[in-house]
C-alpha positions as a Markdown table, in Angstrom:
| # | Residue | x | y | z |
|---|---|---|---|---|
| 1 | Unk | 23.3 | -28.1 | 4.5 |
| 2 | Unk | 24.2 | -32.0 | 4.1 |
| 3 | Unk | 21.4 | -32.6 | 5.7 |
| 4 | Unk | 19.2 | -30.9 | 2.9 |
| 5 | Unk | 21.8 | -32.8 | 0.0 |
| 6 | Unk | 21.3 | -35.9 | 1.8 |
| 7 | Unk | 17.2 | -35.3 | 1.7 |
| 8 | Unk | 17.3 | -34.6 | -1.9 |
| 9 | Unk | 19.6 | -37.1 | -3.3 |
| 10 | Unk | 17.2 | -39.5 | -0.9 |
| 11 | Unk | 14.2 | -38.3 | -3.2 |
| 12 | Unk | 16.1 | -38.2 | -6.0 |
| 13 | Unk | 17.1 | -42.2 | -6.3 |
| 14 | Unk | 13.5 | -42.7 | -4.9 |
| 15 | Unk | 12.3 | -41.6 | -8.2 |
| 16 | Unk | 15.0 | -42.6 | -10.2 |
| 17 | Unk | 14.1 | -46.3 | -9.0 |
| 18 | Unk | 12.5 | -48.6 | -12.0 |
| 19 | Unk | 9.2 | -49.4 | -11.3 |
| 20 | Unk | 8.5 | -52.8 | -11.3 |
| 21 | Unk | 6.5 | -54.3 | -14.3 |
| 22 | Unk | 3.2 | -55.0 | -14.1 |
| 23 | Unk | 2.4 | -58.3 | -14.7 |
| 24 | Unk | 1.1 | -60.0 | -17.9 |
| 25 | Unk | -2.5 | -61.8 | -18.1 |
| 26 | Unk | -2.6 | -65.1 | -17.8 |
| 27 | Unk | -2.9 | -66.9 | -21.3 |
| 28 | Unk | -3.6 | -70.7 | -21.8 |
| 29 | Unk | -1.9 | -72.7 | -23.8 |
| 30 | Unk | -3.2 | -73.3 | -27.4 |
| 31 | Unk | -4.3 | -76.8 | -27.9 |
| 32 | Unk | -2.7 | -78.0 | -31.7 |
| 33 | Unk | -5.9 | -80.1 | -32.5 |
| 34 | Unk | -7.8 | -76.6 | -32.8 |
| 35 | Unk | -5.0 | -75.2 | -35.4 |
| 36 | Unk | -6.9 | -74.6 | -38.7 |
| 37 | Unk | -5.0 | -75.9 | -41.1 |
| 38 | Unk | -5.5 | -75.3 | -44.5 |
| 39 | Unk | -4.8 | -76.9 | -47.6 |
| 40 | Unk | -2.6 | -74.9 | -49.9 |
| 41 | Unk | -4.3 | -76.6 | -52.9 |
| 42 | Unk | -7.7 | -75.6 | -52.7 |
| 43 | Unk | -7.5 | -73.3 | -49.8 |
| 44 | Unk | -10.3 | -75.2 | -47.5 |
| 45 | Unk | -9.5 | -76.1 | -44.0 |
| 46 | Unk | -7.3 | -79.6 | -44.4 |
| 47 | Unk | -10.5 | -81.7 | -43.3 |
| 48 | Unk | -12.9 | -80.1 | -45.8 |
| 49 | Unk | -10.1 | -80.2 | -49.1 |
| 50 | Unk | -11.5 | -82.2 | -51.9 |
| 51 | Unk | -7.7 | -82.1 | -54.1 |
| 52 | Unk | -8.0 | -85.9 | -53.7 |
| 53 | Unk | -11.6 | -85.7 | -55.5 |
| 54 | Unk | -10.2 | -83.6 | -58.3 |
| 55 | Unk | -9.6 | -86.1 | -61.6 |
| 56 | Unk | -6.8 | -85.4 | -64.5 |
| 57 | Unk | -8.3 | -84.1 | -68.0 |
| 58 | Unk | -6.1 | -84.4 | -70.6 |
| 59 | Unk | -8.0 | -81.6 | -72.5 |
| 60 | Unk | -7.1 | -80.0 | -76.1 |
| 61 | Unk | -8.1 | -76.4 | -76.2 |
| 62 | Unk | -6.0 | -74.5 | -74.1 |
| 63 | Unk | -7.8 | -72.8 | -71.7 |
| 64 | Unk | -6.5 | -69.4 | -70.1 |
| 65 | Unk | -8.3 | -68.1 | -66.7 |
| 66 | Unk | -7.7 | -64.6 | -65.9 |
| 67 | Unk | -8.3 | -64.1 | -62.5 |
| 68 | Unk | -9.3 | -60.4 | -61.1 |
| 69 | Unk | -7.1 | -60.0 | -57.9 |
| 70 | Unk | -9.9 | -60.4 | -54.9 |
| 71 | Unk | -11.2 | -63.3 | -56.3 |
| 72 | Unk | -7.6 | -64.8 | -55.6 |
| 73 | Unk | -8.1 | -65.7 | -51.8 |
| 74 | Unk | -12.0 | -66.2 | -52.0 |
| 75 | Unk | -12.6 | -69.7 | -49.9 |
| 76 | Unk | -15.2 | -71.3 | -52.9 |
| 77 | Unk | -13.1 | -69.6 | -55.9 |
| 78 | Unk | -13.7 | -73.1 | -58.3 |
| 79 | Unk | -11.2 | -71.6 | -60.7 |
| 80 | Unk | -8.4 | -73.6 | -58.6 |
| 81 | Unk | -10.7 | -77.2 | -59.7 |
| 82 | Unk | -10.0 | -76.0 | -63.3 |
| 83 | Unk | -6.3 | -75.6 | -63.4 |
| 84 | Unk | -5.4 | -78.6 | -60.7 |
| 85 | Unk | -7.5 | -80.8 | -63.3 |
| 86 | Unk | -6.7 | -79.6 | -67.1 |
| 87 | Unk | -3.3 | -80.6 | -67.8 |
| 88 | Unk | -3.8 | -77.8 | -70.7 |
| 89 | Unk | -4.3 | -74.7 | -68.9 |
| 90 | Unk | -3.0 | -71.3 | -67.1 |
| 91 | Unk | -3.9 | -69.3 | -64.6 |
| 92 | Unk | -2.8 | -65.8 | -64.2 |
| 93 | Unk | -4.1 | -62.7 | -61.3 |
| 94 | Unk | -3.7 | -59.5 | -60.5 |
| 95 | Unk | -4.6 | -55.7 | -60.8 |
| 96 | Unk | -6.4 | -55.0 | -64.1 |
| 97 | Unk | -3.6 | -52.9 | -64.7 |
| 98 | Unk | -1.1 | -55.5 | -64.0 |
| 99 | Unk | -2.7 | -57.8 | -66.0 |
| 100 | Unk | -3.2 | -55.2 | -69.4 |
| 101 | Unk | 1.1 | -55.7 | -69.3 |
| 102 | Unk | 0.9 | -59.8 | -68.5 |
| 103 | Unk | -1.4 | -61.1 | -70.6 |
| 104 | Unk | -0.1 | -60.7 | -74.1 |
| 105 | Unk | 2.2 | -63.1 | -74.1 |
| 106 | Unk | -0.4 | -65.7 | -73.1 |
| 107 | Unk | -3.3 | -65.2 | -75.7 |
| 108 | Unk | -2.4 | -67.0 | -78.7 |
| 109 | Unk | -4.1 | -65.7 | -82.5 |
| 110 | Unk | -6.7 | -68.4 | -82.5 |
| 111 | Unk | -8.2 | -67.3 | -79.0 |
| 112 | Unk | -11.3 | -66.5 | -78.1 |
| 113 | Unk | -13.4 | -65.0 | -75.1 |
| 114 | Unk | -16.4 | -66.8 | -73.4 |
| 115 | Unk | -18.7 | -63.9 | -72.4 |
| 116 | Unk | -21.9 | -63.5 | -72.7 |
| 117 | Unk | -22.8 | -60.8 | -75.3 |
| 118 | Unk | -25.7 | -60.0 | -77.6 |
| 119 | Unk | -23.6 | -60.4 | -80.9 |
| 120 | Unk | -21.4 | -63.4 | -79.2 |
| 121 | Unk | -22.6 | -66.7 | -81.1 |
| 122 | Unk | -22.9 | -70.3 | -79.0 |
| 123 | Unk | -20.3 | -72.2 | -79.2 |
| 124 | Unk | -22.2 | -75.5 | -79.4 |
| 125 | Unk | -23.1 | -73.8 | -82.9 |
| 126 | Unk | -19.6 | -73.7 | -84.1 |
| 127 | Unk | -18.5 | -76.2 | -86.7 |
| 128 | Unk | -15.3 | -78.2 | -86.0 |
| 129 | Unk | -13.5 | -75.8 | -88.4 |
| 130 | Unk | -14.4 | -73.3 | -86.4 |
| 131 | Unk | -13.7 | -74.2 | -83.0 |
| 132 | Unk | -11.0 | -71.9 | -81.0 |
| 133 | Unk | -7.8 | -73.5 | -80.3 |
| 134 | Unk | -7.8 | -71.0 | -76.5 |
| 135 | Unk | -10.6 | -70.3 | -74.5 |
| 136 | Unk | -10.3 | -67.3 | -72.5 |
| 137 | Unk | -11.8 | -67.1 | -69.0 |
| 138 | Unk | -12.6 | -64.2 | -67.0 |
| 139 | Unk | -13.1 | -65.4 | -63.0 |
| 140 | Unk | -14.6 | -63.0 | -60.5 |
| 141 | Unk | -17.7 | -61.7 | -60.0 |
| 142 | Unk | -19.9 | -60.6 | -62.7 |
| 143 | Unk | -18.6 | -56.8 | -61.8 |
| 144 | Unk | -14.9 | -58.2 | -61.6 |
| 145 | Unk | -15.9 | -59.7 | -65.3 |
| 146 | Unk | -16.9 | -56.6 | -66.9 |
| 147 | Unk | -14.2 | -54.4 | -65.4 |
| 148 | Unk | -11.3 | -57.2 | -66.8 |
| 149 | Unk | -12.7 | -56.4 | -70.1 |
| 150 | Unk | -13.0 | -52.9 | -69.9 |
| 151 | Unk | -9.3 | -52.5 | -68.5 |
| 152 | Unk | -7.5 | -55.4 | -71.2 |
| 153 | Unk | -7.9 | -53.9 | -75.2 |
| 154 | Unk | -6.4 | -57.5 | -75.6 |
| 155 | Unk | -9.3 | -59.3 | -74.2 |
| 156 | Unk | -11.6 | -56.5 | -75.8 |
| 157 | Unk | -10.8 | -57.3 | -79.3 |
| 158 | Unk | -11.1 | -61.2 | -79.1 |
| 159 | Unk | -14.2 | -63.4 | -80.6 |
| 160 | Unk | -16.6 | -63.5 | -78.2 |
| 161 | Unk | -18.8 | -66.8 | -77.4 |
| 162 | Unk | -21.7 | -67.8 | -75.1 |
| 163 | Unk | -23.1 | -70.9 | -73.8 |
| 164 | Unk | -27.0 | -71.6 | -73.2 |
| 165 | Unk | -27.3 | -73.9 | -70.3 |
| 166 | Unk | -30.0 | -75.9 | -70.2 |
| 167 | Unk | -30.3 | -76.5 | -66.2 |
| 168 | Unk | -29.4 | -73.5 | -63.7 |
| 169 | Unk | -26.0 | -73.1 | -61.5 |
| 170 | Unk | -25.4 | -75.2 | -58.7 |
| 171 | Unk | -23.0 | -72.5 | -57.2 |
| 172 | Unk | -25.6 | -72.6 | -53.8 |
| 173 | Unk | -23.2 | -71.2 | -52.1 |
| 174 | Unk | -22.1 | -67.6 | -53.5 |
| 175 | Unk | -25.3 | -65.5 | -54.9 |
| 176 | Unk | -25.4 | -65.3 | -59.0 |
| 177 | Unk | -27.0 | -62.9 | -61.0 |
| 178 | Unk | -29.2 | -64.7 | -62.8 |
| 179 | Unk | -30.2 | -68.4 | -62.1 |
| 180 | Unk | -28.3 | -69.6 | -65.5 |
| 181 | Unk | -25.1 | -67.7 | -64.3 |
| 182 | Unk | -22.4 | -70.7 | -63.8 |
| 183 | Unk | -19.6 | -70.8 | -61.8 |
| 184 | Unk | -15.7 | -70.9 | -63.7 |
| 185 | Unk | -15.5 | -74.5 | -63.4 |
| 186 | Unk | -19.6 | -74.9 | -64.6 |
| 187 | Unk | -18.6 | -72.8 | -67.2 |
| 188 | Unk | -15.5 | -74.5 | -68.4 |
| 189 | Unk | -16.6 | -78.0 | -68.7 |
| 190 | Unk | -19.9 | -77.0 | -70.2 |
| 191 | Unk | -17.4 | -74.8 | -72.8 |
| 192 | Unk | -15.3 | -78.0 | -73.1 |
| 193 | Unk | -17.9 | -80.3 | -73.8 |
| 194 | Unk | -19.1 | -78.1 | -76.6 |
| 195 | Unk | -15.5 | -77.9 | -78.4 |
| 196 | Unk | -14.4 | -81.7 | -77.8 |
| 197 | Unk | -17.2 | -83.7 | -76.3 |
| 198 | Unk | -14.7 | -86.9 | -76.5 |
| 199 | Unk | -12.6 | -85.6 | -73.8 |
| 200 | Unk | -13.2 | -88.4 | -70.7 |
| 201 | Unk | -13.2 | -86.6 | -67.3 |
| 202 | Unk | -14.7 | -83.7 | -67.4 |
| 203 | Unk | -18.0 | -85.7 | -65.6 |
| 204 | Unk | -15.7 | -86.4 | -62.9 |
| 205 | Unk | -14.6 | -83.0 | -62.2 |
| 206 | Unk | -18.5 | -81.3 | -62.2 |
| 207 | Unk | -18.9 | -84.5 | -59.6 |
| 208 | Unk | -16.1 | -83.0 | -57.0 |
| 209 | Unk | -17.7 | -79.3 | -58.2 |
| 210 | Unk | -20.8 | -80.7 | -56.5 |
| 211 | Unk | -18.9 | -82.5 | -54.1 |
| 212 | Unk | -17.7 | -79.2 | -52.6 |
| 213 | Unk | -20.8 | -77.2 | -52.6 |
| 214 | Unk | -23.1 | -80.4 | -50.9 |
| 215 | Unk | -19.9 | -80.6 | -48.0 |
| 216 | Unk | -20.2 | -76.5 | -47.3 |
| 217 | Unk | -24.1 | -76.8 | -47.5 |
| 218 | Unk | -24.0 | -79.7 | -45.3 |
| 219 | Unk | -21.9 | -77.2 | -42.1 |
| 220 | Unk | -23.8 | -76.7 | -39.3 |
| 221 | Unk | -23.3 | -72.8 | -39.7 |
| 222 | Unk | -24.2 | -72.6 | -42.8 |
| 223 | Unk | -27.1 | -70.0 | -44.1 |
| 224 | Unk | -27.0 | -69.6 | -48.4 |
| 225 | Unk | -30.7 | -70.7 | -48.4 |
| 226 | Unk | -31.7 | -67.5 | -47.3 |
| 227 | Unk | -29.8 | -65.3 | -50.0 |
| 228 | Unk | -32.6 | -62.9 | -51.6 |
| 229 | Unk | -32.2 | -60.5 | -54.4 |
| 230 | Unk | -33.3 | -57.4 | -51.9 |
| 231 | Unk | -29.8 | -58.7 | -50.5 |
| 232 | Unk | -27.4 | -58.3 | -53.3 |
| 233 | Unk | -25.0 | -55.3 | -52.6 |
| 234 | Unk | -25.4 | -52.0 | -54.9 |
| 235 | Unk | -22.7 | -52.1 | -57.6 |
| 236 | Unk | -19.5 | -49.5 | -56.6 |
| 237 | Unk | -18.7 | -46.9 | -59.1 |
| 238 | Unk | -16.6 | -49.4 | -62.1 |
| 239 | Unk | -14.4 | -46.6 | -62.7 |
| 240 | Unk | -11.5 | -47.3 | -65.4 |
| 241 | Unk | -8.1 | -47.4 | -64.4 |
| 242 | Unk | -6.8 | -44.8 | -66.7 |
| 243 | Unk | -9.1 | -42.1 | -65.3 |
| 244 | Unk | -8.0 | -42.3 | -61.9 |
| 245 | Unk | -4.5 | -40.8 | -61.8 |
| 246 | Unk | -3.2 | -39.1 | -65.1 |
| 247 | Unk | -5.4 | -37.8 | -67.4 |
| 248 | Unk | -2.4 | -36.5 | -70.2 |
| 249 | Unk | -3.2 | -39.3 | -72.4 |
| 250 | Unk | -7.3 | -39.2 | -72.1 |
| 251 | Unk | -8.9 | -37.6 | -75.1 |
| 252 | Unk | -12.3 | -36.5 | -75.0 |
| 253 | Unk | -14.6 | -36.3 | -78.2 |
| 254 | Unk | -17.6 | -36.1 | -79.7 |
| 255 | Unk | -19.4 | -36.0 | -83.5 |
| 256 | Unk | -22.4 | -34.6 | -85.2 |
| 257 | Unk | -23.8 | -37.3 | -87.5 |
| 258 | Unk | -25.4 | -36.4 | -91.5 |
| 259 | Unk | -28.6 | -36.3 | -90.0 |
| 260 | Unk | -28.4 | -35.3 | -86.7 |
| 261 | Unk | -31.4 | -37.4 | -84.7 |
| 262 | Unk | -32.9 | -39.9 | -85.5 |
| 263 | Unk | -35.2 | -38.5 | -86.9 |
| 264 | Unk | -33.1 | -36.7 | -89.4 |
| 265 | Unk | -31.3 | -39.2 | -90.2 |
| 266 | Unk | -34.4 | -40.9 | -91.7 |
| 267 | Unk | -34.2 | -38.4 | -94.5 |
| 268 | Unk | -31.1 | -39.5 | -96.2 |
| 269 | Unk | -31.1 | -42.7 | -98.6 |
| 270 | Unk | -27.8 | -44.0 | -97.1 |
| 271 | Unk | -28.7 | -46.1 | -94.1 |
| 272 | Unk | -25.0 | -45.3 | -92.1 |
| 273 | Unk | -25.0 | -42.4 | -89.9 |
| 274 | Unk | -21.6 | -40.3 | -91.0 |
| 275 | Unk | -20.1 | -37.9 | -89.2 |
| 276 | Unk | -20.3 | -34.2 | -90.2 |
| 277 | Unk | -19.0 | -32.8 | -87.5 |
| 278 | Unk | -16.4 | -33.6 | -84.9 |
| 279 | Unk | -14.9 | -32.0 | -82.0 |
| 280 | Unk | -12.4 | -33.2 | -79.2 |
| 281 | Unk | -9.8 | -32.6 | -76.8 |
| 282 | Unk | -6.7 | -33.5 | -74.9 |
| 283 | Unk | -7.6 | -33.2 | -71.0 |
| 284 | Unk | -3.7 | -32.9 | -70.0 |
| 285 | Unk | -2.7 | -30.0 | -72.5 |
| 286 | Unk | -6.2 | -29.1 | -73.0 |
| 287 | Unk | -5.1 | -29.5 | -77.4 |
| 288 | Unk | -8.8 | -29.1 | -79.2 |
| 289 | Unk | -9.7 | -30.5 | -82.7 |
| 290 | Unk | -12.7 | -29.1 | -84.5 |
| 291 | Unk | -13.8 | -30.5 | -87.8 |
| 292 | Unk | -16.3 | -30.3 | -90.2 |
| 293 | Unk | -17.2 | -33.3 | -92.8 |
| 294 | Unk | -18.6 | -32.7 | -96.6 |
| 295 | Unk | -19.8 | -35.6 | -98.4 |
| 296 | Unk | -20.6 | -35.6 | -102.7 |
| 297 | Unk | -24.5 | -35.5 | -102.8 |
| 298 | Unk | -25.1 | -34.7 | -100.0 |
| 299 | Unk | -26.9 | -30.8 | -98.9 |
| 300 | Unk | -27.3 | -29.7 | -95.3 |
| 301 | Unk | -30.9 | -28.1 | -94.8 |
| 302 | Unk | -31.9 | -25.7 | -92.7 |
| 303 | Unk | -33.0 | -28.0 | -90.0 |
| 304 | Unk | -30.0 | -29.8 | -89.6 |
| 305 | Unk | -28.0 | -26.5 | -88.9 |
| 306 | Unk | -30.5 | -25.6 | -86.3 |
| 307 | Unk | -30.4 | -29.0 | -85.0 |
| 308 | Unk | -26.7 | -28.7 | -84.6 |
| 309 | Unk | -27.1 | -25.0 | -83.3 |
| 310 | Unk | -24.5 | -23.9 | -86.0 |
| 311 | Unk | -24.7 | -21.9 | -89.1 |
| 312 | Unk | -23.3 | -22.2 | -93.0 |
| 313 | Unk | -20.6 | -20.9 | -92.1 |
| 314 | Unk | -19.3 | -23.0 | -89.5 |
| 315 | Unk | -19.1 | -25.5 | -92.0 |
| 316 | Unk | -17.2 | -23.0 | -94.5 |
| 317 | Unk | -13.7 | -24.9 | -94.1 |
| 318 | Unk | -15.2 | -28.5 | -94.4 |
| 319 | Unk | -13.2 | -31.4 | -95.6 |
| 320 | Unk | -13.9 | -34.1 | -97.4 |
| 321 | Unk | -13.1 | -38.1 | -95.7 |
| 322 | Unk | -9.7 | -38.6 | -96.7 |
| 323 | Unk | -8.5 | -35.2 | -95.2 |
| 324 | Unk | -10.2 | -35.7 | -91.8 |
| 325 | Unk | -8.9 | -38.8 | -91.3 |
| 326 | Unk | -5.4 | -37.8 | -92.0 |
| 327 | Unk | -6.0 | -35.0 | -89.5 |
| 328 | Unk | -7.3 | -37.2 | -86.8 |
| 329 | Unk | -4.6 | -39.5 | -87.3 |
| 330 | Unk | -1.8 | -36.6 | -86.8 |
| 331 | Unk | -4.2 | -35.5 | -83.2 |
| 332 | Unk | -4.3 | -38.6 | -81.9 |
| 333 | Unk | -1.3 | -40.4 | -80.3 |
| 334 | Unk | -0.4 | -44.1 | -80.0 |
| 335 | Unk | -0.5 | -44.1 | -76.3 |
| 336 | Unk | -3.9 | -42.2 | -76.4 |
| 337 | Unk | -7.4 | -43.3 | -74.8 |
| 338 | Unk | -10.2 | -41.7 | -77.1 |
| 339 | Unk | -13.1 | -41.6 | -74.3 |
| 340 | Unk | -16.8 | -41.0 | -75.8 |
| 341 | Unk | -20.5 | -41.1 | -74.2 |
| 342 | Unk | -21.7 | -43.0 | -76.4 |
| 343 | Unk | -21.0 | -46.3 | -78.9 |
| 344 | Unk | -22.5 | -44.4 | -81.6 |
| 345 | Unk | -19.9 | -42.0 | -81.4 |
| 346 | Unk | -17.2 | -44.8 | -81.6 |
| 347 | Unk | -19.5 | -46.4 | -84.9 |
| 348 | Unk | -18.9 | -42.8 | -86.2 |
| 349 | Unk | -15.6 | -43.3 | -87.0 |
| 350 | Unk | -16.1 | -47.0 | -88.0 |
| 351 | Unk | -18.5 | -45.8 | -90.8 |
| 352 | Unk | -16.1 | -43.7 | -92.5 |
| 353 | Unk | -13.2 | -46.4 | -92.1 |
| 354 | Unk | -11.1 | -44.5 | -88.8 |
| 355 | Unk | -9.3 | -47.0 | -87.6 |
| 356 | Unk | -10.2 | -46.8 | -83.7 |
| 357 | Unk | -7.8 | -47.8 | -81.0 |
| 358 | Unk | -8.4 | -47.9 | -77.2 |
| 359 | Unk | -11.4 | -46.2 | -76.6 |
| 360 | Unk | -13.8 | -45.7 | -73.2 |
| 361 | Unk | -17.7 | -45.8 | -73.6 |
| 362 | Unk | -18.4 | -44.0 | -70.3 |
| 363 | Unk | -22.0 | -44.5 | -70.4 |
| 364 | Unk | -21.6 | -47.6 | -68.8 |
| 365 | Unk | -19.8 | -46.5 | -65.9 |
| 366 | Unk | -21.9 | -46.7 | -62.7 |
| 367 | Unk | -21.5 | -44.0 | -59.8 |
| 368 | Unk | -24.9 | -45.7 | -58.1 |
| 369 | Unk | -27.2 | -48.5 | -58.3 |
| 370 | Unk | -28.8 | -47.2 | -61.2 |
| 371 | Unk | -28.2 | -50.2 | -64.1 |
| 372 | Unk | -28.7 | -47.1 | -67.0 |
| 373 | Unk | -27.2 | -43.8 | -66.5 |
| 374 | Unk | -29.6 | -42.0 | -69.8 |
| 375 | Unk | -28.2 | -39.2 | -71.2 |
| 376 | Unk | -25.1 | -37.0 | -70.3 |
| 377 | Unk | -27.1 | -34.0 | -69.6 |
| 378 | Unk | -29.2 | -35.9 | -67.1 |
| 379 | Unk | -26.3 | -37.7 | -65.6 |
| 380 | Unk | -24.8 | -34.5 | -64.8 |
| 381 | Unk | -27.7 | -33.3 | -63.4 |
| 382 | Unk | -28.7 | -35.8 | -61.2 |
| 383 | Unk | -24.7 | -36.0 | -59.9 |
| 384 | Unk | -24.6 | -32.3 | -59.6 |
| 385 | Unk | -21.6 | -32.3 | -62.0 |
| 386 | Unk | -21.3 | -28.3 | -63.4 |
| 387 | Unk | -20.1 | -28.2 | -66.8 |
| 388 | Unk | -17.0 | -26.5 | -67.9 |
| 389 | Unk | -17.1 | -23.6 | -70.3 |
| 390 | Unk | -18.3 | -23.9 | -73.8 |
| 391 | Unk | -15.2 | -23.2 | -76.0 |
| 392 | Unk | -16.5 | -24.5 | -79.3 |
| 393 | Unk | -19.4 | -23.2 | -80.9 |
| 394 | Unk | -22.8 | -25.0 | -81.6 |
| 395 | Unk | -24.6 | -28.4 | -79.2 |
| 396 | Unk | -21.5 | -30.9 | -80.0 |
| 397 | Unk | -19.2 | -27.8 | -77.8 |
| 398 | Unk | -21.6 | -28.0 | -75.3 |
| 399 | Unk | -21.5 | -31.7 | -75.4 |
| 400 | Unk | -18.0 | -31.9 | -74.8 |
| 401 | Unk | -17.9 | -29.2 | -72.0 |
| 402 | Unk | -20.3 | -31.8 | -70.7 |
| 403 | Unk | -18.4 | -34.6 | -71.4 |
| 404 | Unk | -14.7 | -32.9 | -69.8 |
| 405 | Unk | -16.5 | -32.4 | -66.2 |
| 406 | Unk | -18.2 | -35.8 | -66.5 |
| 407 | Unk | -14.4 | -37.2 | -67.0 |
| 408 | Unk | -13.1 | -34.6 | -64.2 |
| 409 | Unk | -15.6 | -35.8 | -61.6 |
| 410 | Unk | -14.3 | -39.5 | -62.3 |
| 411 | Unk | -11.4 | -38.8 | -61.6 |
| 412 | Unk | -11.9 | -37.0 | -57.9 |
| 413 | Unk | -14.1 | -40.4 | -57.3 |
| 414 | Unk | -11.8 | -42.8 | -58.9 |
| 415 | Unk | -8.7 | -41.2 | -56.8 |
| 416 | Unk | -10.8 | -41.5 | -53.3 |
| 417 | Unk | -11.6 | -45.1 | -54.2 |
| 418 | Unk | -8.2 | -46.2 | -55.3 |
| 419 | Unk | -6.4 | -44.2 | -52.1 |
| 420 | Unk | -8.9 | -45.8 | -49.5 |
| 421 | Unk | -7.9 | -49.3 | -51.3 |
| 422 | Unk | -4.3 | -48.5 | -50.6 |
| 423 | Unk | -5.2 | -47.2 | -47.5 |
């Protein structure tokens, strides 16, 4: 019987005994002269910084660089040049979001946006009266640029103005859209030349611009001389901020014009298309506003109803301008986002004096490569969208049943986008 305990208790601290550990690879010892060490002015490796090469401009417009939040850490961001040399400027990044909150305590009254734009006028045509006291930059990539402006009603509203370079970008070393596209710092001294072409140094700091870009160009690994346009990445789906979480405060909406088409419209004297009939809804609480417009002098015919896909009497509880706008004003909230297909829709309102707050224009959100996305009813057919239930009578229901699973399928995408960035 002892025998046996003894046995067991034998095997028992046998296997009870710590193993020994196994032992660790051999790792040499890191040599300190191959440390990168980088340069927290400029964020180049300390034997590539060119802070020294930067000069001080003493410049007079102030000069306001909002920076989208992955441009922050990019190696050749030349937004840094700009702030380290005007003694008059600021710098702020983040989130779009983030930035919305931030930036209206920077822009002054007398700033003004430089972005390209078909109705944005040059500023080398500006008279001296006219010159902006702020410029406002927008630094990332040309996608970055348009989704700052999309996400920032503050930015939005702002005079827009354009330069027209007469040589292309010398930014060989990131891939531009076009072969005029500038970089931030091109684009700044260019701007600054045009508003106060006394100030002395802005020369100097294009010279350490190109200073930087020869020294990259000039690293044996180097390959930016092979960047083609078959090489540009597809543009990700741009979609806004407030349609990927909570949709409460997203209204949806959509107007018959006086004439309908085109053209229709040709047939009445007055040149502004004015809405006759207007239909909308709150996505959260699902809330709908249906109105019809009646103008003095003006008779629908019989084509127009058809048109619309409505009849007389849809139109029997029609008000006049003053009444729908009072009406519009008590359905939409403060903290509302009025999201529409199209401008026209937005210019709708405009031509019967609506006063229009933030507003979406989702045709230009992108779900592909595709630079136009046509018309809602072929969006959602080539997307395989399936449109919600008609519950308003006549083509502008239909459009807005449209228009609610167009706004329902952003958000699924926008969601999967924004959780694999967390992620």
């Amino acid at each position: 019987m002892f025998a046996l305990l003894n046995t067991l208790r034998g095997q028992f601290i046998a296997y009870a005994k710590p193993r020994k550990p196994k032992p660790r690879p051999y790792r040499e010892a890191v040599d300190p002269q191959t440390i990168r060490v980088v340069c927290y002015g400029c964020f180049r490796p300390q034997r590539h910084c060119y802070c020294d090469h930067i000069p001080l401009v003493q410049n007079k417009t102030r000069v306001l660089i909002l920076q989208h939040q992955k441009e922050r850490t990019h190696p050749f961001n030349t937004a840094r040049m700009v702030t380290q040399a005007l003694e008059n400027s600021v710098l702020i990044y983040g989130r779009n979001e983030n930035l919305n909150q931030r930036v209206a305590g920077f822009i002054q009254s007398s700033a003004a946006l430089l972005y390209p734009d078909r109705n944005s006028r040059l500023l080398s045509d500006l008279d001296e009266g006219e010159r902006p006291d702020q410029l406002v930059i927008l630094d990332g990539t040309w996608h970055h640029a348009k989704t700052l402006l999309r996400d920032i009603p503050a930015v939005r509203e702002l005079p827009r103005y354009q330069l027209a370079p007469v040589t292309p970008g010398q930014y060989r070393i990131r891939l531009e859209p076009t072969d005029k596209s500038l970089s931030t710092v091109e684009a700044v001294v260019t701007a600054l030349k045009a508003l106060e072409p006394e100030t002395i140094g802005l020369d100097s700091l294009i010279e350490s611009f190109h200073k930087m870009v020869e020294t990259q160009l000039a690293h044996p690994n180097a390959k930016y001389d092979g960047i083609a346009l078959e090489q540009r990445k597809q543009p990700k789906p741009n979609i806004p901020y407030c349609l990927i979480h909570d949709l409460d405060n997203v209204v949806i909406a959509y107007g018959e014009s006086a004439g309908g088409e085109r053209q229709l419209a040709k047939k009445n004297s007055d040149q502004r298309r004015l809405p006759i009939y207007w239909v909308a809804q709150r996505i959260g609480s699902n809330e709908r506003f249906r109105c019809a417009i009646h103008y003095e002098n003006r008779r629908h015919g019989s084509d127009v109803y058809e048109h619309l896909e409505l009849e007389p009497r849809d139109f029997a509880d029609s008000v006049g301008c003053e009444e729908f706008r009072h009406r519009w004003h008590n359905f939409l909230r403060p903290n509302d986002t009025l999201a529409v297909y199209n401008q026209s829709t937005i210019d709708l309102l405009r031509n019967i004096d609506v006063e229009v707050g933030s507003r979406l224009v989702l045709k230009c959100v992108q779900l592909s490569g595709e630079r136009r996305n046509g018309a809602l009813e072929s969006v959602l057919r080539r997307n395989r969208i399936e449109s919600e239930p008609t519950q308003i009578r006549g083509r502008a229901g239909r459009r807005l049943a449209g228009l609610l699973a167009f706004v329902k399928h952003l958000n699924i995408i926008g969601r999967e986008i924004d959780g694999s960035f967390q992620a």
